[in-house]
C-alpha positions as CSV (number, residue, x, y, z in Angstrom):
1,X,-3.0,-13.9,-8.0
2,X,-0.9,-12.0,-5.4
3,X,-2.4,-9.2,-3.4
4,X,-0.9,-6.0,-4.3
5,X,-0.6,-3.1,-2.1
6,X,-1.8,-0.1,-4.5
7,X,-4.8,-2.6,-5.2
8,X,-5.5,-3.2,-1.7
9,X,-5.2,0.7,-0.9
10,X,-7.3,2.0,-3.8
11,X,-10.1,-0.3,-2.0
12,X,-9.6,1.6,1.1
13,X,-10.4,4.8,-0.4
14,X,-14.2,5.3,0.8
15,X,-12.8,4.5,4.5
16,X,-14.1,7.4,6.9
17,X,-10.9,7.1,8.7
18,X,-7.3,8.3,8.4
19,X,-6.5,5.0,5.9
20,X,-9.1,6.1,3.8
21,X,-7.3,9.4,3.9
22,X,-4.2,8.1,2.8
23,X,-5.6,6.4,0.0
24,X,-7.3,9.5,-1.6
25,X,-3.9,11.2,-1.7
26,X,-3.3,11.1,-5.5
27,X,0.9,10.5,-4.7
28,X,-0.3,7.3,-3.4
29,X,-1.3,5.7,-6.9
30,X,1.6,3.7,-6.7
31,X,5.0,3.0,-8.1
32,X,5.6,3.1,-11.5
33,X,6.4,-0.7,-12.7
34,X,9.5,-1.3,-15.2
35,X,10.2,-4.8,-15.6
36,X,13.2,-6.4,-14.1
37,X,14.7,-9.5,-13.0
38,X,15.0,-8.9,-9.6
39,X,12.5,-9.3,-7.3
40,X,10.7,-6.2,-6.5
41,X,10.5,-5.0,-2.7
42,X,7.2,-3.5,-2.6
43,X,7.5,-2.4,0.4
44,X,10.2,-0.4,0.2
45,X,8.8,0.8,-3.4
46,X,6.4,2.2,-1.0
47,X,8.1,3.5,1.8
48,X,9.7,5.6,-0.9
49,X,7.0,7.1,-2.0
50,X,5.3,7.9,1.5
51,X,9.1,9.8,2.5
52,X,8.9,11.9,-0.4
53,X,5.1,13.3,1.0
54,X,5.6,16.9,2.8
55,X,3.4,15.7,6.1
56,X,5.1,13.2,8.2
57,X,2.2,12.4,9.6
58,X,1.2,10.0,6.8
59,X,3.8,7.6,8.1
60,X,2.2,6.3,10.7
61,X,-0.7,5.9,9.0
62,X,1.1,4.0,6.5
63,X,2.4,1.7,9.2
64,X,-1.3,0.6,10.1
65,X,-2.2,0.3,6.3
66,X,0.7,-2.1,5.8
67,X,-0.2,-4.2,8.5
68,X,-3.8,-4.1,7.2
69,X,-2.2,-5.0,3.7
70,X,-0.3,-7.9,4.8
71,X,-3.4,-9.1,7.0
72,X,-5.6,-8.9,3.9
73,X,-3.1,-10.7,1.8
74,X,-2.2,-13.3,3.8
75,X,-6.1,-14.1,4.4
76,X,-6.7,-14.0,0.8
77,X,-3.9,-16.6,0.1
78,X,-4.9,-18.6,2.6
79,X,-8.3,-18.7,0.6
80,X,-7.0,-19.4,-2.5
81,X,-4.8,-22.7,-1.5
């Protein structure tokens, strides 16, 4: 199974630091899934969703949580092959 980022980031919630912040914002639940056939660009889905916040200062923080994110998930599949 594929890390996904609104997984990853609820996890994050009980972090003491401005992540953790981000991920007790209730705007960043996610992206609403609807199923289609093309493949879905979570990142962007994401980036999205940040824009639309009122403070801009939640993108940088965002930033470092991606980079987090893709850290996590490429150490988790490396685990699981």
């Amino acid at each position: 199974m594929t890390l996904r980022f609104d997984v990853w980031l609820k996890e994050q919630q009980s972090r003491q630091d401005e992540i953790g912040e981000l991920a007790r914002i209730p705007s960043m639940s996610g992206p609403e899934s609807t199923p289609s056939r093309r493949v879905v660009d979570e990142h962007h889905n994401w980036v999205d969703i940040v824009i639309k916040m009122v403070d801009a200062r939640h993108i940088p923080v965002f930033n470092d949580a991606w980079q987090e994110f893709l850290s996590a998930k490429q150490a988790a599949q490396g685990a699981s092959d």
